[in-house]
DSSP file (Angstrom, degrees, kcal/mol; ACC not computed):
  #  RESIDUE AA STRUCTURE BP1 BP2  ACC     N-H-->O    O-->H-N    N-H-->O    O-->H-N    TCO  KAPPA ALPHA  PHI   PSI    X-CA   Y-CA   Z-CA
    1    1 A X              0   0    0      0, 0.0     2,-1.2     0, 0.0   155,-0.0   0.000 360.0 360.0 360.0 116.5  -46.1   -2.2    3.8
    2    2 A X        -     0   0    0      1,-0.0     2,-0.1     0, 0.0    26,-0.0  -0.615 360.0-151.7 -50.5  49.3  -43.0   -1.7    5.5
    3    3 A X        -     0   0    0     -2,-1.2    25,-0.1    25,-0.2   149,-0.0  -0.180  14.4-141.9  -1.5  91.9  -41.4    1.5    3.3
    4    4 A X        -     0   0    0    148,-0.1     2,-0.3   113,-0.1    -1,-0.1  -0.370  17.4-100.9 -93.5 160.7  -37.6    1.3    3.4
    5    5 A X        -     0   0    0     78,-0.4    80,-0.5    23,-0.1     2,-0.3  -0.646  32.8-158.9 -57.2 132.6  -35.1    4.6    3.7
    6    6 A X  E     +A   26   0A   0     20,-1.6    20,-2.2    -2,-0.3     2,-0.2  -0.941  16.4 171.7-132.5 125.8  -33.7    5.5    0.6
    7    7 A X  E     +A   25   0A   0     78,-3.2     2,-0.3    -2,-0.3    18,-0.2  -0.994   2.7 176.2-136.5 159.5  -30.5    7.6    0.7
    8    8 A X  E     -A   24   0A   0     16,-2.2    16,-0.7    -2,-0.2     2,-0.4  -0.713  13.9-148.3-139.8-162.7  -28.4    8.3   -2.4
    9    9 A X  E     -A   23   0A   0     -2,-0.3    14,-0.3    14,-0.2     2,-0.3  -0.920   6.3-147.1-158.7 151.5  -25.2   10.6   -2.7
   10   10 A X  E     -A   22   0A   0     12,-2.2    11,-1.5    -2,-0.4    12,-1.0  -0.924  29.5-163.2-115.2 115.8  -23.9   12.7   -5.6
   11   11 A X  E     -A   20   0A   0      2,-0.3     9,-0.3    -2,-0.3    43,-0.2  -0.551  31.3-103.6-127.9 170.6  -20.0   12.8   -5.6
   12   12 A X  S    S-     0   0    0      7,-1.7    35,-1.7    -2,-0.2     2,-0.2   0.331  89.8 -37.7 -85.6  -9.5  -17.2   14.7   -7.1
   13   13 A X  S    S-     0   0    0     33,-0.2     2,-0.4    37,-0.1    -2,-0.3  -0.874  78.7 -66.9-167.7-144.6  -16.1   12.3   -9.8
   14   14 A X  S    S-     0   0    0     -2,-0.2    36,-0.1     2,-0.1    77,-0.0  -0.990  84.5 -21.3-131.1 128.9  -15.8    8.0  -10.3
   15   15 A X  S >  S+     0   0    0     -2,-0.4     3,-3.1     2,-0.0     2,-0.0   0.042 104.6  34.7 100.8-160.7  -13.4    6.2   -8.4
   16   16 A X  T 3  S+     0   0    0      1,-0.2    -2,-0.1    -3,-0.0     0, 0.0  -0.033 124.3   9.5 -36.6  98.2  -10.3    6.6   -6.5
   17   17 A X  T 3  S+     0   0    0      1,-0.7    28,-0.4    -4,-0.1    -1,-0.2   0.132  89.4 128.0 115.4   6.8  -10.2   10.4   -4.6
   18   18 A X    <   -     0   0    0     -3,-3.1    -1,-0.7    -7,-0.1     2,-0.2  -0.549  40.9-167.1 -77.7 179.9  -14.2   11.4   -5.4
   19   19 A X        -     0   0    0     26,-0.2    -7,-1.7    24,-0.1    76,-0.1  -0.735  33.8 -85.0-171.5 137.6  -15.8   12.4   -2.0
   20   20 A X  E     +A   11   0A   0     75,-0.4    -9,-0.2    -9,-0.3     3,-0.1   0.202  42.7 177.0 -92.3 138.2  -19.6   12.9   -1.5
   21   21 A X  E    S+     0   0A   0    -11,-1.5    16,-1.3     1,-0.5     2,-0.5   0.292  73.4  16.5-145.3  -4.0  -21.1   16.8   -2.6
   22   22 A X  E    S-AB  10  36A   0    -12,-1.0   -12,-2.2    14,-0.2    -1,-0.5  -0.915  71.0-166.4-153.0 153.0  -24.8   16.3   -1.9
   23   23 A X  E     -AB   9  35A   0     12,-1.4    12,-2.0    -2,-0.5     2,-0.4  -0.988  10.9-173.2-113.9 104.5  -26.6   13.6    0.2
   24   24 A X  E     -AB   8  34A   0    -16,-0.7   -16,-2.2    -2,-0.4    10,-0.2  -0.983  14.4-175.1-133.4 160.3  -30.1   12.7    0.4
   25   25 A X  E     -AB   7  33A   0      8,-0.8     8,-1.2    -2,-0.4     2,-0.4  -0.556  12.6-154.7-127.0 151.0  -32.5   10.9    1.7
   26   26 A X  E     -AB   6  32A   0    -20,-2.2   -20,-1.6     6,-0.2     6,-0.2  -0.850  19.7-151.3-142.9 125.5  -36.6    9.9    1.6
   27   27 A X    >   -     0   0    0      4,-3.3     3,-0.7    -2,-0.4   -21,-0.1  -0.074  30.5-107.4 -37.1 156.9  -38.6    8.7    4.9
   28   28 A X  T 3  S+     0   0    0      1,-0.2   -25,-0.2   -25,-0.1   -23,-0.1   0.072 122.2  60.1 -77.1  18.1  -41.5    6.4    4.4
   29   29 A X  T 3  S-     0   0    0      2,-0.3    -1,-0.2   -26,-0.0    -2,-0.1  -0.030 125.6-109.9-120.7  30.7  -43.9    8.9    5.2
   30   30 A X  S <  S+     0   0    0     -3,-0.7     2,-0.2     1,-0.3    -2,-0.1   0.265  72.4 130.5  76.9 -33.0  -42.3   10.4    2.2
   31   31 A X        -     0   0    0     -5,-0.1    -4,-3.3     1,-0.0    -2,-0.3  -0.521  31.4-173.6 -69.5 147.7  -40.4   13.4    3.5
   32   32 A X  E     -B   26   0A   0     -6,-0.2     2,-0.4    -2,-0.2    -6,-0.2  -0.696  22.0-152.9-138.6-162.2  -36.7   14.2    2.7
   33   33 A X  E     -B   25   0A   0     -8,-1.2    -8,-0.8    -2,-0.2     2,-0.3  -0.999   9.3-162.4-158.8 148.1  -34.2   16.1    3.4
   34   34 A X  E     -B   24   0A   0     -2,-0.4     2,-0.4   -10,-0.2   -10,-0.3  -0.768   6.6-169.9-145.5 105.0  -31.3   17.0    0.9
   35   35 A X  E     -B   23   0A   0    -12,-2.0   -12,-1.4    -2,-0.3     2,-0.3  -0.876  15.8-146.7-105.8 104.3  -27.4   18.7    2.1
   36   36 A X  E     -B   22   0A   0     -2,-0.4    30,-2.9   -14,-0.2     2,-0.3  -0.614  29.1-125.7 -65.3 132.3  -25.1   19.9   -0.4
   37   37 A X  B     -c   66   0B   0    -16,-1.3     2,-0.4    -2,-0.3    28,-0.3  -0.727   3.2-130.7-110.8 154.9  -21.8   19.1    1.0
   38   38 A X        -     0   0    0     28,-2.6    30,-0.4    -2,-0.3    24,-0.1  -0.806  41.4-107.4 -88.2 118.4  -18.6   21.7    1.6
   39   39 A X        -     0   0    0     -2,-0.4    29,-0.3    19,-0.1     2,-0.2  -0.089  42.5-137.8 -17.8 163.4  -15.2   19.9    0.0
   40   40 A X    >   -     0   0    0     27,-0.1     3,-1.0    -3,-0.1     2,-0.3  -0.519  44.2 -63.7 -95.2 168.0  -13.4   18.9    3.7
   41   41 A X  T 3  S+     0   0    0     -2,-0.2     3,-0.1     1,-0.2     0, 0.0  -0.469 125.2  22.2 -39.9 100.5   -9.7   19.6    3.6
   42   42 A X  T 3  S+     0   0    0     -2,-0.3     2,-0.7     1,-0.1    -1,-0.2   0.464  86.9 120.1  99.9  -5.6   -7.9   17.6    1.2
   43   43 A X    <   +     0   0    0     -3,-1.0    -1,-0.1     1,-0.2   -24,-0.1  -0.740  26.2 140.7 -95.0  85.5  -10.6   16.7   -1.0
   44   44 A X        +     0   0    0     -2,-0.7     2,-0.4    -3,-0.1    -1,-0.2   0.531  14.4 112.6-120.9 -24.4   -9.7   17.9   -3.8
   45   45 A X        -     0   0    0    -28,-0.4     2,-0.3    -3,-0.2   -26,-0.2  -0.467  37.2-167.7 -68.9 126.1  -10.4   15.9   -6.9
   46   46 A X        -     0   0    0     -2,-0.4     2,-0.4   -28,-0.1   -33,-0.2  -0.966   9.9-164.1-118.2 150.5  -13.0   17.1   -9.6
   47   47 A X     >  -     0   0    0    -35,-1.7     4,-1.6    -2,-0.3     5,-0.2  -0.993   7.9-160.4-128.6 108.4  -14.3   15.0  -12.2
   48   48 A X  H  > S+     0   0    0     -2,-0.4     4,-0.7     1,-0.2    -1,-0.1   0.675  91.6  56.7 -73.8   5.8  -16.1   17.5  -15.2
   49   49 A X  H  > S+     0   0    0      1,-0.2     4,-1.2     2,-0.2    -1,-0.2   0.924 100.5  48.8 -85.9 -39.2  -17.8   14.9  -16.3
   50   50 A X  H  > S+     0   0    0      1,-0.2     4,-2.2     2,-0.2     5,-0.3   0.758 109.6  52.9 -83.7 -11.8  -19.3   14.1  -13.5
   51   51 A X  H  < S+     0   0    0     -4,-1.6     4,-0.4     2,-0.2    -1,-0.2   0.654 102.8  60.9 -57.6 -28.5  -20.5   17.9  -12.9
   52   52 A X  H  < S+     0   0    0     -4,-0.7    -2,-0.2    -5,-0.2    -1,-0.2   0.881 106.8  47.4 -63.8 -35.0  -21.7   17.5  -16.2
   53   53 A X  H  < S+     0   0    0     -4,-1.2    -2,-0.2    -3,-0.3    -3,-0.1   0.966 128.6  20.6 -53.9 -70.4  -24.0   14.4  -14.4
   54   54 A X  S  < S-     0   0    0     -4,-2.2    -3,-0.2   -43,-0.2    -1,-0.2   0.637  92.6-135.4-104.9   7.6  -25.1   16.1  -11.8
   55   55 A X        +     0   0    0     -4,-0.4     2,-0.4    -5,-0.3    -3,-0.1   0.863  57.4 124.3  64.9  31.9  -24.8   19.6  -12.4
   56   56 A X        -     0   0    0     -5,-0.2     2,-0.4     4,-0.0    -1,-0.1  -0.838  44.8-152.7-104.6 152.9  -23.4   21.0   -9.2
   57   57 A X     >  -     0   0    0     -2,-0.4     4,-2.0     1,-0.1     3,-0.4  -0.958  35.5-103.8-138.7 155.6  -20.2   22.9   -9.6
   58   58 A X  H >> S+     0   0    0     -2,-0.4     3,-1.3     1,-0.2     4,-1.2   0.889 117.0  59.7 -48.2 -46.6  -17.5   23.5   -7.3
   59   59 A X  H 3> S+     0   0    0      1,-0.3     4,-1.5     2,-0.3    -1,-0.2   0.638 103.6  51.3 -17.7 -58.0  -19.1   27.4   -6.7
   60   60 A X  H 3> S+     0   0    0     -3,-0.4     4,-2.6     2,-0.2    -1,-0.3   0.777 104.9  47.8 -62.5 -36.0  -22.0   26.2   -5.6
   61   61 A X  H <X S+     0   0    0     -4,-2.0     4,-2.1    -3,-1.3    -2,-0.3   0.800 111.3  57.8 -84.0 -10.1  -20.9   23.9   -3.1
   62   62 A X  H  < S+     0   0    0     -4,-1.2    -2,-0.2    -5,-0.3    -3,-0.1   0.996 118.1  31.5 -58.9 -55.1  -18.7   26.7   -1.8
   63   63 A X  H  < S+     0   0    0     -4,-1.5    -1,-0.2     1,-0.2    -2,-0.2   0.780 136.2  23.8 -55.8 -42.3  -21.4   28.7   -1.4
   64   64 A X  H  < S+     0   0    0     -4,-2.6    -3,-0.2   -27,-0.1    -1,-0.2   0.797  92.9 113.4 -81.8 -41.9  -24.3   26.1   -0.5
   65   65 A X     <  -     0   0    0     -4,-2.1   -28,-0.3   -28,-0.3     2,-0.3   0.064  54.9-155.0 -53.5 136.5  -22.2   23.7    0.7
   66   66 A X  B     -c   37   0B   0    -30,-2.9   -28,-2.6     1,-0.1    -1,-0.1  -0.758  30.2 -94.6-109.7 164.6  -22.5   22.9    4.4
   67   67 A X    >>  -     0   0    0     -2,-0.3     4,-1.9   -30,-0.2     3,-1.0  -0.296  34.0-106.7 -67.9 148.1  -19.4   21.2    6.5
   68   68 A X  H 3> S+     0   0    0    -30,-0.4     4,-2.6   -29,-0.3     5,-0.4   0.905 120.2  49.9 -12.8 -90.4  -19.0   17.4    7.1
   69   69 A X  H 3> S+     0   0    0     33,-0.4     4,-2.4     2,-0.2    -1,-0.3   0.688 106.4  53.3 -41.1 -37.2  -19.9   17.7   10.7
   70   70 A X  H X> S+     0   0    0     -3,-1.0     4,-2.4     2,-0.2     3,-0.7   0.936 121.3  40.7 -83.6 -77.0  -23.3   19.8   10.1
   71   71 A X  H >X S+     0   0    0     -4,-1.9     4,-3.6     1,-0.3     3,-3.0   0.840 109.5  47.7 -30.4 -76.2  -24.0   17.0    7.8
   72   72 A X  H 3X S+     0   0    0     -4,-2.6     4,-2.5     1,-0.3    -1,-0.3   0.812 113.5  52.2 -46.2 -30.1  -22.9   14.0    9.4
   73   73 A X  H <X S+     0   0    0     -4,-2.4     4,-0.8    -3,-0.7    -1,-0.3   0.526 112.3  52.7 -89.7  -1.4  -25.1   15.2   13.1
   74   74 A X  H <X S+     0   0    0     -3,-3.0     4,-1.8    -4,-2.4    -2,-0.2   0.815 106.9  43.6 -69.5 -42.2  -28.0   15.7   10.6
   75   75 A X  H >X S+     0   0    0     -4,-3.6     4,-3.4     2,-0.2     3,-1.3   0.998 121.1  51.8 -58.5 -62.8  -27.8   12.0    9.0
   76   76 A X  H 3< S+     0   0    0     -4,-2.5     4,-0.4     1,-0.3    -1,-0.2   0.797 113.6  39.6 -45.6 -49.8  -27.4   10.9   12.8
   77   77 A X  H 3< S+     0   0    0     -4,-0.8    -1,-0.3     2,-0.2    -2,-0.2   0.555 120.4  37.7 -56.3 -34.4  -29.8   12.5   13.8
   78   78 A X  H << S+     0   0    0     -4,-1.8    -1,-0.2    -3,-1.3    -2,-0.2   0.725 128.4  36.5 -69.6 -37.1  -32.4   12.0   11.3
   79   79 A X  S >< S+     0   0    0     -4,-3.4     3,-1.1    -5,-0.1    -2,-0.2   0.002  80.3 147.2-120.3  24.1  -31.5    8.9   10.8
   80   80 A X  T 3  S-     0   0    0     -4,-0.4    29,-0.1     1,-0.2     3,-0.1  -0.237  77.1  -0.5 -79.2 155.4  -30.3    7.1   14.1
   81   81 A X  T 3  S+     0   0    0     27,-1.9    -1,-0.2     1,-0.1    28,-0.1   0.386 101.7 124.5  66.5  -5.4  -30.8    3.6   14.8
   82   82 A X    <   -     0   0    0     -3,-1.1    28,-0.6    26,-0.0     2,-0.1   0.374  62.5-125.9 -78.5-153.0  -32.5    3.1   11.4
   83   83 A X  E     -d  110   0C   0     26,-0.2   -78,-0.4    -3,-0.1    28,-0.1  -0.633  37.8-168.4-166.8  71.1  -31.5    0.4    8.3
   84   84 A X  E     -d  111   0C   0     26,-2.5    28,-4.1    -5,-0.1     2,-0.5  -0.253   2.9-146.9 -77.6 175.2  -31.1    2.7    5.3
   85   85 A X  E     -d  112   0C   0    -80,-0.5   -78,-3.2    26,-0.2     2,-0.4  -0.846  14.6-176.1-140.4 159.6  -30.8    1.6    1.9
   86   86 A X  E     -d  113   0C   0     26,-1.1    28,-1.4    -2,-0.5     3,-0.3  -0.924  33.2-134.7-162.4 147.9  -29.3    2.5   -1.2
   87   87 A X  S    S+     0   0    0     -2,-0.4     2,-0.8     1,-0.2    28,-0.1   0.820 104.5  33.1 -73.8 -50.6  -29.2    1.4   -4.7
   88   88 A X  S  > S+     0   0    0      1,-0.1     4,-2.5     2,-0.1     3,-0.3  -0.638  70.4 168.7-102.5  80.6  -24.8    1.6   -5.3
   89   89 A X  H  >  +     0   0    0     -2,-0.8     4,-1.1    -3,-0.3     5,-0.3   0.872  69.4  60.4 -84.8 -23.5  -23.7    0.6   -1.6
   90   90 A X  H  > S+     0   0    0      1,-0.2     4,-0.7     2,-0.2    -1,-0.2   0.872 118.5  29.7 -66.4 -34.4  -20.1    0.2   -2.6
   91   91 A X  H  > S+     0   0    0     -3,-0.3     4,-0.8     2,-0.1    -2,-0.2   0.760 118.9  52.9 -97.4 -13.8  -20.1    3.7   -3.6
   92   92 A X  H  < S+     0   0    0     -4,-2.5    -2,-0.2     2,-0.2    -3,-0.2   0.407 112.4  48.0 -90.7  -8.5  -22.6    5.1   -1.3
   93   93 A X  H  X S+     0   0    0     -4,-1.1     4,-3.7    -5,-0.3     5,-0.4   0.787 107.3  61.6 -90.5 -29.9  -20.6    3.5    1.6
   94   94 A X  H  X S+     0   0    0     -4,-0.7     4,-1.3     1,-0.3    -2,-0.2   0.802 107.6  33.1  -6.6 -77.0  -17.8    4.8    0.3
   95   95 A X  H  X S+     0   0    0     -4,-0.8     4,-0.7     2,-0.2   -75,-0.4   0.258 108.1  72.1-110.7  16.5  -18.4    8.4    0.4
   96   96 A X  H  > S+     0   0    0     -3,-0.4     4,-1.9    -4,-0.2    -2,-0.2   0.859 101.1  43.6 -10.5 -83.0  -20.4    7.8    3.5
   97   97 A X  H  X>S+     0   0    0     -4,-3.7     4,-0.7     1,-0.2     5,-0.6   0.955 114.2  52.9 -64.7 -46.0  -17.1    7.1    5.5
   98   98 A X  H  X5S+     0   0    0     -4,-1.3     4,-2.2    -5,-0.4    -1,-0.2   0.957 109.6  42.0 -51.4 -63.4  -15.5    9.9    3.9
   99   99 A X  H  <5S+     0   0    0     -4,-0.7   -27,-0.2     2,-0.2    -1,-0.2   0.888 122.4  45.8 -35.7 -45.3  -18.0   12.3    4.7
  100  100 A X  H ><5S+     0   0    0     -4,-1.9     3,-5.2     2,-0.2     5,-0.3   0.985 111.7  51.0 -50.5 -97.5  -17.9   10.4    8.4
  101  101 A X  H ><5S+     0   0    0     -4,-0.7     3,-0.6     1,-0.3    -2,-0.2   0.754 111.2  50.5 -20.1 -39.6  -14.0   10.3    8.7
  102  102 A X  T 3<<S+     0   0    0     -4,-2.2   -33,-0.4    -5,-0.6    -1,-0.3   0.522 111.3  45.4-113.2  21.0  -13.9   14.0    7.9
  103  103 A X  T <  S-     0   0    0     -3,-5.2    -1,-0.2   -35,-0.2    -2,-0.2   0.010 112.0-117.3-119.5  43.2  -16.4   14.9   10.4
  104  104 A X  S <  S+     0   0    0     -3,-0.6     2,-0.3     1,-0.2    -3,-0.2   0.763  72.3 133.4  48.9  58.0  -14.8   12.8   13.1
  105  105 A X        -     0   0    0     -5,-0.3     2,-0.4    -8,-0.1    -1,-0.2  -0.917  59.2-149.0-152.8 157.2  -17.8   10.9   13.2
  106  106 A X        -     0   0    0     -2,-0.3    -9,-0.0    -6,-0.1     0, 0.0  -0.949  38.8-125.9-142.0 104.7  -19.4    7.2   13.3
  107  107 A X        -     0   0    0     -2,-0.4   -34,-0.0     1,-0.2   -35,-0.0  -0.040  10.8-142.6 -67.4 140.4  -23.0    7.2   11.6
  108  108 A X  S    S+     0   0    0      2,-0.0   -27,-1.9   -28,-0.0     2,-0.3   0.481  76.0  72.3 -76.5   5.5  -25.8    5.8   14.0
  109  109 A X  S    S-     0   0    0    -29,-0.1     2,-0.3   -28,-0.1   -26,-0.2  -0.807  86.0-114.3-127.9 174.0  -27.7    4.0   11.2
  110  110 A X  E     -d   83   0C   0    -28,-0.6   -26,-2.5    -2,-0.3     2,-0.6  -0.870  16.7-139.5-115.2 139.5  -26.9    1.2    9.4
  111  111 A X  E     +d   84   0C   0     -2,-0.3     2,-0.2   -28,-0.1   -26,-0.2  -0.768  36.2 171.5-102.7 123.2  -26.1    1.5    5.1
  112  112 A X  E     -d   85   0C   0    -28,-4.1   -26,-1.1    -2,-0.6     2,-0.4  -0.603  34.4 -94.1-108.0-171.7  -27.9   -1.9    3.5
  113  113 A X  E >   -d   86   0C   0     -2,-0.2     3,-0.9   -28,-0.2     4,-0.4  -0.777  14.8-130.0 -76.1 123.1  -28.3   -2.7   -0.2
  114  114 A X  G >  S+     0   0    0    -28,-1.4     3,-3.8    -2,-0.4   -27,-0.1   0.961 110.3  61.8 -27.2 -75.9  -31.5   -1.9   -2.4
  115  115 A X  G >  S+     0   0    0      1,-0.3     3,-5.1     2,-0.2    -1,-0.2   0.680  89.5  68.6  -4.4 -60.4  -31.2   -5.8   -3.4
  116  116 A X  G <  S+     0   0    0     -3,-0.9    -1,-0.3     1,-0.3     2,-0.2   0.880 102.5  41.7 -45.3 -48.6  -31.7   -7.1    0.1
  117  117 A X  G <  S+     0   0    0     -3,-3.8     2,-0.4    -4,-0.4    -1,-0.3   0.005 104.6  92.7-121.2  36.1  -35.1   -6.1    0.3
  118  118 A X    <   -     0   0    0     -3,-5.1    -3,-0.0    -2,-0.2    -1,-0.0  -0.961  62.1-145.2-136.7 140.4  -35.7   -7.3   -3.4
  119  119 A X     >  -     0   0    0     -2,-0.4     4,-1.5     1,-0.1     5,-0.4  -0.062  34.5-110.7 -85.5-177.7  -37.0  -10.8   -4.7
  120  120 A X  H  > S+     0   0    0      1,-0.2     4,-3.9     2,-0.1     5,-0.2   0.940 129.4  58.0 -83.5 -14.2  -35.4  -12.2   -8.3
  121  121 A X  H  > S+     0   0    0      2,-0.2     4,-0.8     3,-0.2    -1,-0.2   0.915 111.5  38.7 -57.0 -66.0  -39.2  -11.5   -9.4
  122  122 A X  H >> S+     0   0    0      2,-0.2     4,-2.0     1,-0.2     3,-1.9   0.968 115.5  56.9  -5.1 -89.7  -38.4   -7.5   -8.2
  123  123 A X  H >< S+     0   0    0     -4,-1.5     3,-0.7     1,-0.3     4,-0.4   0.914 102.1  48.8  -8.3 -83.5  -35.0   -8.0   -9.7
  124  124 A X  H 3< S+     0   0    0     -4,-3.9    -1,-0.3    -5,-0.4    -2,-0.2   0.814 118.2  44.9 -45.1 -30.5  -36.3   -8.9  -13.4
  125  125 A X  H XX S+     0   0    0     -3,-1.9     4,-1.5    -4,-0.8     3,-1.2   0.756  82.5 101.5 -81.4 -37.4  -38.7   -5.7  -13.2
  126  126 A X  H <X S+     0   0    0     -4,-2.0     4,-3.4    -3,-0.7    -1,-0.2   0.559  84.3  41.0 -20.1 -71.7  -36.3   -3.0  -11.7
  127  127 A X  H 3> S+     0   0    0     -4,-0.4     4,-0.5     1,-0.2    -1,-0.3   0.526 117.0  43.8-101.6 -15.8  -35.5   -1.2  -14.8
  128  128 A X  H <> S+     0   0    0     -3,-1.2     4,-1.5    -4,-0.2    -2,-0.2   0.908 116.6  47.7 -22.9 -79.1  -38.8   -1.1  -16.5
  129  129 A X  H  X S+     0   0    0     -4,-1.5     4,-3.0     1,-0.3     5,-0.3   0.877 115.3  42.4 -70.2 -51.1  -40.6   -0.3  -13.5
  130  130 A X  H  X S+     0   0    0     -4,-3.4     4,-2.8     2,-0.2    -1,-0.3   0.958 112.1  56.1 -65.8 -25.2  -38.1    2.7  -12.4
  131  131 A X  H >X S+     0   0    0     -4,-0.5     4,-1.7     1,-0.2     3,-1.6   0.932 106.4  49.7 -50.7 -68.7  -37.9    3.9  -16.0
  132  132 A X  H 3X S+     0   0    0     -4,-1.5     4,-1.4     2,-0.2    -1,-0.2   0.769 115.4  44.9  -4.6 -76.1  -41.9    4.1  -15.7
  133  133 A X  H 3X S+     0   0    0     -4,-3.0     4,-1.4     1,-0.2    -1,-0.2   0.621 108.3  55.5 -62.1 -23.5  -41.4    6.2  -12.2
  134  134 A X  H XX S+     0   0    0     -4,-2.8     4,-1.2    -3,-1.6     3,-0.5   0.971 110.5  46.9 -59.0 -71.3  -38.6    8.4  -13.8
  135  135 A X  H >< S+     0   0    0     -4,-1.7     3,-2.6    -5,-0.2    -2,-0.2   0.802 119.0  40.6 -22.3 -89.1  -41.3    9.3  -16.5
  136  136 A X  H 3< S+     0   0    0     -4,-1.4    -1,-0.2     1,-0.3    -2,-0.1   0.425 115.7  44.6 -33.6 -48.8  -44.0   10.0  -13.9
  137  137 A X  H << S-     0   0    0     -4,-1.4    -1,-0.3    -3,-0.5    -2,-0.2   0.653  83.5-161.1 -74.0 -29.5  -42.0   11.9  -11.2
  138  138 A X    <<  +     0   0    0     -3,-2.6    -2,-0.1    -4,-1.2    -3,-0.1   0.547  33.6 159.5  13.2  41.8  -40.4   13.9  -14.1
  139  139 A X        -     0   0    0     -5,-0.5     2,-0.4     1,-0.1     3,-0.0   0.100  52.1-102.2 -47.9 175.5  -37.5   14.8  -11.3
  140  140 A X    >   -     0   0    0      3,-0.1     3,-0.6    -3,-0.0    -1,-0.1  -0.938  48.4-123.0 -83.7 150.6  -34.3   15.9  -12.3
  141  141 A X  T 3  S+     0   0    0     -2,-0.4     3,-0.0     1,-0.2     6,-0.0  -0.491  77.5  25.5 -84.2 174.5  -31.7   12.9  -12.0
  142  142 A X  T 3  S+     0   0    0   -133,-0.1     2,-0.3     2,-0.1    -1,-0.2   0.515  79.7 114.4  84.0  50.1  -28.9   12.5  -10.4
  143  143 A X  S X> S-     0   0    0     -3,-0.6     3,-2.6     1,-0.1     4,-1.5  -0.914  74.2-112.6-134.5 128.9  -29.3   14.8   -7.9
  144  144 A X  H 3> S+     0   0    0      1,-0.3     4,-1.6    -2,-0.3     5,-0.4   0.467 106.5  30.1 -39.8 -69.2  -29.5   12.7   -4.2
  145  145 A X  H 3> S+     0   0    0      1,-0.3     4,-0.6     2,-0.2    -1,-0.3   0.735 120.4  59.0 -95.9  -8.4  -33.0   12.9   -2.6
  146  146 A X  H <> S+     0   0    0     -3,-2.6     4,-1.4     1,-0.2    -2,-0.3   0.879 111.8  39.4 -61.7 -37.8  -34.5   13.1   -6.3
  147  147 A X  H  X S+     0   0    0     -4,-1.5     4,-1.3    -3,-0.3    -2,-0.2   0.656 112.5  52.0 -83.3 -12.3  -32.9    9.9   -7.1
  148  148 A X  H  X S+     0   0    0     -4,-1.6     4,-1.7     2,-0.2     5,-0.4   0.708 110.0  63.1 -90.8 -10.8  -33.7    8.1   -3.4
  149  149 A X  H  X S+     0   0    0     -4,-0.6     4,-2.0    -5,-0.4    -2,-0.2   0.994 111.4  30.0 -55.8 -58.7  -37.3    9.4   -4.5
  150  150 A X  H  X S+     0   0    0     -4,-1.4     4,-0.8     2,-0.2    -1,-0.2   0.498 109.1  60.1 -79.5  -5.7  -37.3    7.4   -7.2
  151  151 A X  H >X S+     0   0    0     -4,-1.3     3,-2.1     2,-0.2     4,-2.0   0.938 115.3  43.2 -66.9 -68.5  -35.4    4.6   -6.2
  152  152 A X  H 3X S+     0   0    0     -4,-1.7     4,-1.4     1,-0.3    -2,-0.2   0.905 113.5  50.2 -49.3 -41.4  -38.6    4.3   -3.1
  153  153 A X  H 3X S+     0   0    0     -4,-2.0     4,-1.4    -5,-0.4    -1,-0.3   0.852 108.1  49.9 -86.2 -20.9  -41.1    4.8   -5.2
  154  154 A X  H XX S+     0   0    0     -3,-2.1     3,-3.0    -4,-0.8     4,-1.8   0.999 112.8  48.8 -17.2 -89.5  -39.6    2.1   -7.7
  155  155 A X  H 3X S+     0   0    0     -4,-2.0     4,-2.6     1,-0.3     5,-0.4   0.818 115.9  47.6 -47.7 -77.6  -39.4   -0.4   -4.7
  156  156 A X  H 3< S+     0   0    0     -4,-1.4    -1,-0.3     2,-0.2     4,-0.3   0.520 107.1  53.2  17.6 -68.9  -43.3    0.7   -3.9
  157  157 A X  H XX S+     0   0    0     -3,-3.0     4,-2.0    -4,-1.4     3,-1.5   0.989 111.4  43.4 -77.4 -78.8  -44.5    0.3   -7.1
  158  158 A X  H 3X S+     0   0    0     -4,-1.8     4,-1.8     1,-0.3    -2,-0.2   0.886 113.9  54.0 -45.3 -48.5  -43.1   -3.4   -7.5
  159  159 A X  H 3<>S+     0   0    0     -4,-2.6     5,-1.4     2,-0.2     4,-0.3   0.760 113.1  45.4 -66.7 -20.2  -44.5   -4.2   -3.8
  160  160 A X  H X45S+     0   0    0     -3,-1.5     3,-0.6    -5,-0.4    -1,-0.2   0.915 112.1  44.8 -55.7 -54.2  -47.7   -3.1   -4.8
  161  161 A X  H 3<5S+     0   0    0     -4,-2.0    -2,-0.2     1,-0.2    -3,-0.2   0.718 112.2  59.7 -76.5 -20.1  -48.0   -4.7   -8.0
  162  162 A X  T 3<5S-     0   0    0     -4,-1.8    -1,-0.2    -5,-0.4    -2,-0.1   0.675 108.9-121.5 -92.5 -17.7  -46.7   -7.6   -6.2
  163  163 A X  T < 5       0   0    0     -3,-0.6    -3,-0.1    -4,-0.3    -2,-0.1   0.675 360.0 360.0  94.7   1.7  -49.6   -7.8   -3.6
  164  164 A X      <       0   0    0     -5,-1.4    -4,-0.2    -6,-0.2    -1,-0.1   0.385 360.0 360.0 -82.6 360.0  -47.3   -7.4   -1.0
């Protein structure tokens, strides 16, 4: 079984002016890696609601937060030449290129869609199955390589059951 990359993002509100504050990722051998991101210059919008979501606070990413660039040569690096995937690609490409853009930088991997690598069979199961793996994993959500955790292990679980 071919195991895709799962990367997911947590960002600073919804919609026009959020920008990416933590990024992660899970390998198919199961390791991940997870970067709380430093505001860049000009990023400036906070959404409390969505700090309420994910629980990160501007404070923390001053303190934890690492710059764009540290970030963006890690994703390259980790992740060059690769086909990652993610579950919201319109918002997770999003604040990609922002993150990218404000470390003067052009990711080496390519960002696909969960979807792609999912049948309508897959489809119809999705939200059953991840509920199930949410239980299991008992992670907290909506923080970035806890949610590509469960996103892979979702996709897994259905290509298992599926005989695939």
């Amino acid at each position: 079984m071919n195991v895709p990359i799962v990367i997911d993002f947590e960002a600073s509100g919804f919609g026009a002016g959020s920008y990416p504050i933590e990024v992660g990722f899970v390998l198919p051998d199961g390791s991940s890696q997870c970067s709380l991101i430093q505001p860049a210059p000009g990023w400036t919008h906070w959404d409390p609601t969505a700090e309420h979501i994910h629980g990160i606070s501007r404070e923390t990413l001053a303190e934890y937060g690492r710059p764009a660039a540290e970030v963006a040569t890690q994703l390259n690096r980790s992740l060059h030449g690769q086909t990652v995937y993610s579950d919201a690609w319109a918002h997770d490409y999003t604040w990609l290129a922002a993150l990218f853009e404000a470390a003067g930088l052009v990711p080496t991997f390519k960002l696909e869609h969960l979807l792609v690598l999912m049948n309508d069979c897959d489809a119809r199961h999705w939200n059953e199955v991840r509920s199930a793996v949410e239980r299991e994993l008992n992670v907290r959500r909506h923080r970035a390589s806890n949610d590509a955790r469960v996103l892979q292990t979702t996709w897994m679980r259905l290509h298992q059951t599926a005989g695939v």
